[in-house]
C-alpha positions as CSV (number, residue, x, y, z in Angstrom):
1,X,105.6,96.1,92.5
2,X,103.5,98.9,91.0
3,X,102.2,101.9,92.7
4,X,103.2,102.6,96.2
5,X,99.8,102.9,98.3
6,X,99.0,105.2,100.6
7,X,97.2,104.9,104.3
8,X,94.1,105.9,104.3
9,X,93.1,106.0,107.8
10,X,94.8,105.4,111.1
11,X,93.7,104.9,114.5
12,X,94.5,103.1,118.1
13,X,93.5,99.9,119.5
14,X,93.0,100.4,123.2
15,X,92.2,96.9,125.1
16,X,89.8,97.1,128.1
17,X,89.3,94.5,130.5
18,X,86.1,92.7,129.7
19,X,86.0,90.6,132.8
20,X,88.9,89.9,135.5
21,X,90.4,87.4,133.3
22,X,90.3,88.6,130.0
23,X,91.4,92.1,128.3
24,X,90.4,92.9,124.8
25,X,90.3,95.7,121.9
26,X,88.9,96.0,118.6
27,X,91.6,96.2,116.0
28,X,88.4,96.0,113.4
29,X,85.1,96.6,114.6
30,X,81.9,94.5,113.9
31,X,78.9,96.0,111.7
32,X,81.8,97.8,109.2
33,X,81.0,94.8,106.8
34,X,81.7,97.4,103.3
35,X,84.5,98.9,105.2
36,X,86.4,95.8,106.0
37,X,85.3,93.4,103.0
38,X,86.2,90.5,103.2
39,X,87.2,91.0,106.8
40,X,84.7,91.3,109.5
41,X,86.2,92.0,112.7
42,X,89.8,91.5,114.0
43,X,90.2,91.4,118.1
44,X,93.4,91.4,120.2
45,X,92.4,89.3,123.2
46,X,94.8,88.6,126.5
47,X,93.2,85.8,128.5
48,X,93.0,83.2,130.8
49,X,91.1,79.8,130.9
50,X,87.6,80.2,131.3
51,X,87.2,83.8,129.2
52,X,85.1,82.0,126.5
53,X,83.5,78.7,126.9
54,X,82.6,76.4,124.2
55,X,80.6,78.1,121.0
56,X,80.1,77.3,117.2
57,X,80.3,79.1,114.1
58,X,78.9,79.1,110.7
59,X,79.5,80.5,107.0
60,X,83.1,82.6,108.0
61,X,86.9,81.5,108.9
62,X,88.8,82.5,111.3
63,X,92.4,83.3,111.7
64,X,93.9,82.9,115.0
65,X,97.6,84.4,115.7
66,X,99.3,83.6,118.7
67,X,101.6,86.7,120.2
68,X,102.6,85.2,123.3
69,X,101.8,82.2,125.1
70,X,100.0,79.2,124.5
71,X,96.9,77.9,123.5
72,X,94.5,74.4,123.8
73,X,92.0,74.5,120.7
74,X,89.1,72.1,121.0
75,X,86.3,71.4,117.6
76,X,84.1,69.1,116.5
77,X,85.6,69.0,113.4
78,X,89.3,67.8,113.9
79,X,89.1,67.0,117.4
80,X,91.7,69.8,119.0
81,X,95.5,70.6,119.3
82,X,98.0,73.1,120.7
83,X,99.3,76.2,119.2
84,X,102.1,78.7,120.9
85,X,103.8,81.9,120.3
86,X,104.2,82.8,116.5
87,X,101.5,79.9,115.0
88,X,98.4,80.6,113.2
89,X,95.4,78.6,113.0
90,X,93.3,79.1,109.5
91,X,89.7,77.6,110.9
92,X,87.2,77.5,107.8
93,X,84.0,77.0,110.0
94,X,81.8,76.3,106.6
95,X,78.7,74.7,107.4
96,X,79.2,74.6,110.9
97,X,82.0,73.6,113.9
98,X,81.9,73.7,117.9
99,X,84.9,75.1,118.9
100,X,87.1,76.5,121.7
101,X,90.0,77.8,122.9
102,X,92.0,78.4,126.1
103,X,95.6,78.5,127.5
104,X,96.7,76.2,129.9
105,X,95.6,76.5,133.6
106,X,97.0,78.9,135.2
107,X,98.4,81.2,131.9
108,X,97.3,83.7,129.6
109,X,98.2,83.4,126.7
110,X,97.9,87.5,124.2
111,X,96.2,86.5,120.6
112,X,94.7,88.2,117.3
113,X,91.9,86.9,115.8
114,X,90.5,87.7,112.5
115,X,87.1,86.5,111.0
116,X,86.8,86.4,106.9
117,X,83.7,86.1,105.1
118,X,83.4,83.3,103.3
119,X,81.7,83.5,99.6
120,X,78.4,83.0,99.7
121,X,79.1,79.5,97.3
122,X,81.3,78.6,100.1
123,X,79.1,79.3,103.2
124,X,77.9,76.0,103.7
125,X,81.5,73.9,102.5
126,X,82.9,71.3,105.1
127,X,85.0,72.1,108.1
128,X,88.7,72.3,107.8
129,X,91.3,73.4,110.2
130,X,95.3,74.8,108.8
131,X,97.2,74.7,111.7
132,X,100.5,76.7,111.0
133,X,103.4,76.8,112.8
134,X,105.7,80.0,112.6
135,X,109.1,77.8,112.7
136,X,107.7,75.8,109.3
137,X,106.8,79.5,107.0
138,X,108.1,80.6,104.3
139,X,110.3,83.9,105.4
140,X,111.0,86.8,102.7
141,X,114.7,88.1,104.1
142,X,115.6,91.4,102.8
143,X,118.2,93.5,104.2
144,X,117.1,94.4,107.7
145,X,113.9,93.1,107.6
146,X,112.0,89.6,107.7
147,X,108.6,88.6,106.4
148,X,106.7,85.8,107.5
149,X,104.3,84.4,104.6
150,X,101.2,82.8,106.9
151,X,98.6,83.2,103.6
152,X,99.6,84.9,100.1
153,X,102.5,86.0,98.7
154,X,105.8,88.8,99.5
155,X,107.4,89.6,96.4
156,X,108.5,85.9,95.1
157,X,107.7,83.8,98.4
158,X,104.5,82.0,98.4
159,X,102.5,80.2,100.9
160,X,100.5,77.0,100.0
161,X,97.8,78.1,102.8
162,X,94.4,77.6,101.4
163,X,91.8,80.3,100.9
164,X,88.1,80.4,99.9
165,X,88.7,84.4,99.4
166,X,91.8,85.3,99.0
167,X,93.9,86.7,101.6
168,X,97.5,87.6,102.6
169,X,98.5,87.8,106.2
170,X,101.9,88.7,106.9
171,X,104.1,89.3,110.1
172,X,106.7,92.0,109.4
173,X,109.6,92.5,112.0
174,X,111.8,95.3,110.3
175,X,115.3,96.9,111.9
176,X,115.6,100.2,113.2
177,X,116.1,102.0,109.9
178,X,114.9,99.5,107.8
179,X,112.8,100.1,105.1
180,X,110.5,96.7,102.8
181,X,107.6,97.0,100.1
182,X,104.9,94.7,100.6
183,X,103.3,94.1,97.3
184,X,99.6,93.2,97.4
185,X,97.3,93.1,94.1
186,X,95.4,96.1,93.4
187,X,91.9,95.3,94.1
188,X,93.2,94.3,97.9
189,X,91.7,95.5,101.4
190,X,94.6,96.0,103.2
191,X,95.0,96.6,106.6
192,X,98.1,96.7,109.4
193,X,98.3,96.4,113.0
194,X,101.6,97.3,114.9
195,X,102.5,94.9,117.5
196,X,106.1,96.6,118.9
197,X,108.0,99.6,117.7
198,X,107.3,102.5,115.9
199,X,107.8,103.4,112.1
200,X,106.7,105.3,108.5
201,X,103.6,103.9,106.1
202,X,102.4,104.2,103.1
203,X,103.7,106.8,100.0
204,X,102.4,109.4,102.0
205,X,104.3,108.6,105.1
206,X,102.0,108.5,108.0
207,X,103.9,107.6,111.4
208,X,102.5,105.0,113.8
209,X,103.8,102.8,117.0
210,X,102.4,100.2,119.1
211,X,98.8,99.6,119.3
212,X,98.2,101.7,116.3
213,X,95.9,100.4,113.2
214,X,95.8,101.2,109.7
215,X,93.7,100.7,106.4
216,X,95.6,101.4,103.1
217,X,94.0,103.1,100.8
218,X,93.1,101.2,97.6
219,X,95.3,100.9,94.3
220,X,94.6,102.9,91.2
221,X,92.9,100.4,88.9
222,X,96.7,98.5,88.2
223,X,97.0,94.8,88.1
224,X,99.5,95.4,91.0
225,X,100.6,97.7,94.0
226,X,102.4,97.9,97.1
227,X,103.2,99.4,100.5
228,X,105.8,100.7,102.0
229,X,107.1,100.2,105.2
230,X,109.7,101.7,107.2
231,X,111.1,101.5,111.0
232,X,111.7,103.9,113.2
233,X,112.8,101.6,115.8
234,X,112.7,97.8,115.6
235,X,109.2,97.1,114.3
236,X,106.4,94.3,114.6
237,X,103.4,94.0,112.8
238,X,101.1,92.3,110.8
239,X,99.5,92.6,107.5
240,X,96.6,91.4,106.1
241,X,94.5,92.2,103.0
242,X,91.9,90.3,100.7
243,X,89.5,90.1,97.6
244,X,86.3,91.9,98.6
245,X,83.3,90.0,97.5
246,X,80.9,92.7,97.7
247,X,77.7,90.7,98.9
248,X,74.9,90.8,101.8
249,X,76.4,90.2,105.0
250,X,73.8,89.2,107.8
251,X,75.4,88.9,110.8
252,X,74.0,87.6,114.4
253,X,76.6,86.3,117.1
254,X,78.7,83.7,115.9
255,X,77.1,83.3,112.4
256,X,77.4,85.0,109.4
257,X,75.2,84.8,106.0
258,X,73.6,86.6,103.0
259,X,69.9,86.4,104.2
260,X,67.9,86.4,107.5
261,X,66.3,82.9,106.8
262,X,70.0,81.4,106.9
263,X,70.8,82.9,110.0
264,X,67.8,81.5,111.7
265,X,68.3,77.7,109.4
266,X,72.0,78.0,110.9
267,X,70.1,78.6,114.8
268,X,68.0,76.0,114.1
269,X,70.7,73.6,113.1
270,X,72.8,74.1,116.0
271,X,70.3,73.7,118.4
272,X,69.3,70.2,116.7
273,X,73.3,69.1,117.2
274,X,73.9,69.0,113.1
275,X,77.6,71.0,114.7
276,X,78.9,67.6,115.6
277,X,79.6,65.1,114.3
């Protein structure tokens, strides 16, 4: 699997309550766009019907993991659907989709959601929604551990998710004791989020539990690397890395571009209904 990475930085996610209904954290901060390439922000959210109401997005993906609960999706692109504990929803916004999401009345429902930057030749592709249920993945079993294959590869399992950059997201439950290399290529941005449990990361062994976030530091020029992983207790996370692509990120609410004048073309857009169909 090559050289064993190391973590570069570590820190913990502490959700606040934003309003009475909803409670979130910033596993990956916004405005970090060299830091996190080809990720832009990652939030773990805890909320009931009404937290968000109906918005659009343009030029990015999203990737939306259910933890626990259950969740209505609504777009203008595919029409809408229902995703519970353990499925994950690969939105490609593209050129533009109106979109929203909420648990049934009366629920919560505890999610991650990760945005990816789309390549600038792919900014304005059509809409298309991957809705992927945990019971239908591809699982990596090892001795003591399991890994659930949502986008990528683990050692010889491989998803057929689709990707405009290249990314591998993971969910990693490992057995008190356990230990499981996670290979990743070498030019990867990698990062790792611990949902339960406690355990040991990276060649140079840095300790973490719930709540805590890592980036792993990059390889050392190889064509291949990997990371290791081991559990103190019985351990939950999730893994995700990608292909940086190393251009202008312009940023302004729910749209993200390469210039200023597409930022204001995607406003305009939107407010002239070209969102729906």
């Amino acid at each position: 699997m090559g050289k064993n990475r190391d973590i570069k930085h570590k820190w913990t996610v502490s959700p606040q309550m934003v309003s009475p209904i909803h409670k979130a954290g910033a596993v990956l901060e916004p405005g970090h766009w060299g830091k996190h390439d080809p990720f832009l922000l990652m939030m773990d959210d805890t909320f009931q019907k009404g937290a968000f109401d109906v918005h659009p997005h343009r030029g990015i993906e999203t990737i939306t993991f259910v933890i626990d609960g259950k969740i209505d999706h609504y777009d203008s692109a595919s029409g809408g659907g229902t995703l519970e504990a353990g499925d994950l929803q690969f939105m490609t916004a593209g050129k533009g989709v109106v979109h929203n999401e909420a648990p049934p009345e009366g629920s919560s429902v505890h999610l991650l959601q990760l945005w990816v930057n789309l390549p600038s030749e792919s900014k304005m592709t059509a809409p298309r929604y991957q809705n992927l249920r945990g019971k239908d993945m591809p699982v990596r079993k090892e001795r003591g551990a399991e890994i659930r294959v949502y986008s990528g590869t683990s050692d010889q399992i491989v998803s057929d998710t689709l990707n405009y950059a290249p990314v591998t997201f993971v969910e990693m439950i490992i057995d008190s004791c356990a230990s499981i290399s996670q290979d990743l290529p070498d030019s990867y941005n990698g990062f790792i989020y611990v949902l339960e449990g406690s355990g040991i990361f990276g060649e140079n062994e840095i300790q973490a539990a719930k709540g805590d976030a890592m980036q792993i530091d990059f390889g050392s020029g190889n064509d291949s690397s990997s990371i290791k992983v081991s559990a103190n207790e019985k351990l939950r996370l999730v893994l995700f890395a990608g292909e940086p692509l190393n251009e202008p990120v312009v940023a302004r609410g729910p749209f993200v571009m390469n210039t200023e004048e597409q930022i204001m073309q995607a406003y305009q857009d939107y407010r002239e209904g070209k969102f729906v169909k």
